[in-house]
C-alpha positions in Angstrom: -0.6 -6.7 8.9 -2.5 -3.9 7.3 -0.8 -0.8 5.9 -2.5 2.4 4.3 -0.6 5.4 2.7 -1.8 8.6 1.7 -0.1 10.9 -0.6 -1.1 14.8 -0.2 -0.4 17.3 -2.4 0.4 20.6 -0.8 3.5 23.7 -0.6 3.3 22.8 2.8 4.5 19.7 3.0 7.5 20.6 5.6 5.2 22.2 7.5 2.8 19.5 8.2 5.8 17.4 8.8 6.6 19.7 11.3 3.4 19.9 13.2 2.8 16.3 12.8 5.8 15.2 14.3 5.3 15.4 17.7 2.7 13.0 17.5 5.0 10.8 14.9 7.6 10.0 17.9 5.3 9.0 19.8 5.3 4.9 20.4 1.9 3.3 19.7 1.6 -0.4 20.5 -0.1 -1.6 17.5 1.2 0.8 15.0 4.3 2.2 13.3 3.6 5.7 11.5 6.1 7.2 9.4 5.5 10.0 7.1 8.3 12.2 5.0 7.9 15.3 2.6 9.4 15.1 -1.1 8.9 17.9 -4.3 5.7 19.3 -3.0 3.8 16.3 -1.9 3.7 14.6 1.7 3.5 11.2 2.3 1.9 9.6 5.2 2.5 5.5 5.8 0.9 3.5 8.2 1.1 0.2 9.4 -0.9 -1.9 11.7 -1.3 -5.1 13.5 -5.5 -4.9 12.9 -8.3 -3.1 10.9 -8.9 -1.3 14.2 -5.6 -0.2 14.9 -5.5 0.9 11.1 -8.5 3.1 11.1 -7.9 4.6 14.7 -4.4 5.9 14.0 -5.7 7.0 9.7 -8.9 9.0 11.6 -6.5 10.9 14.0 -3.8 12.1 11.1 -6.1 12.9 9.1 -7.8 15.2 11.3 -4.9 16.7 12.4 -3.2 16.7 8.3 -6.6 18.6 8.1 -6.9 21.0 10.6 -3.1 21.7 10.0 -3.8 22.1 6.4 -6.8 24.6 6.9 -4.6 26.6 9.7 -2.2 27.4 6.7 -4.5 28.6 4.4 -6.0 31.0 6.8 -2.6 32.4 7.9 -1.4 32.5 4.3 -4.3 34.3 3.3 
């Protein structure tokens, strides 16, 4: 098993949890994702049968952790 977690430090952590979500309930055969938001930080865990599996499902959060992340600022702004 391989497992990666990334901490992010953000005000919108219960947004991102939010808009990630969605994706989080969905069932992935070689990979469990689970991510929560705690005092201004969110926490994303994921664990995977392979390297492959591990990478795939770390590129697509992270995109969308991004692109939710730069969607904020611009509306904040």
């Amino acid at each position: 098993m391989r497992k990666a977690s990334i901490r992010v430090r953000t005000t919108w952590g219960a947004r991102l949890w939010a808009v990630l979500k969605p994706e989080g309930d969905r069932p992935l055969p070689r990979t469990t994702v689970s991510f929560q938001e705690a005092d201004g930080e969110f926490l994303l865990e994921v664990v995977a049968k392979d390297t492959s599996a591990l990478r795939a499902v770390l590129n697509s959060y992270l995109r969308w952790t991004s692109t939710a992340m730069k969607m904020m600022e611009e509306v904040g702004k």
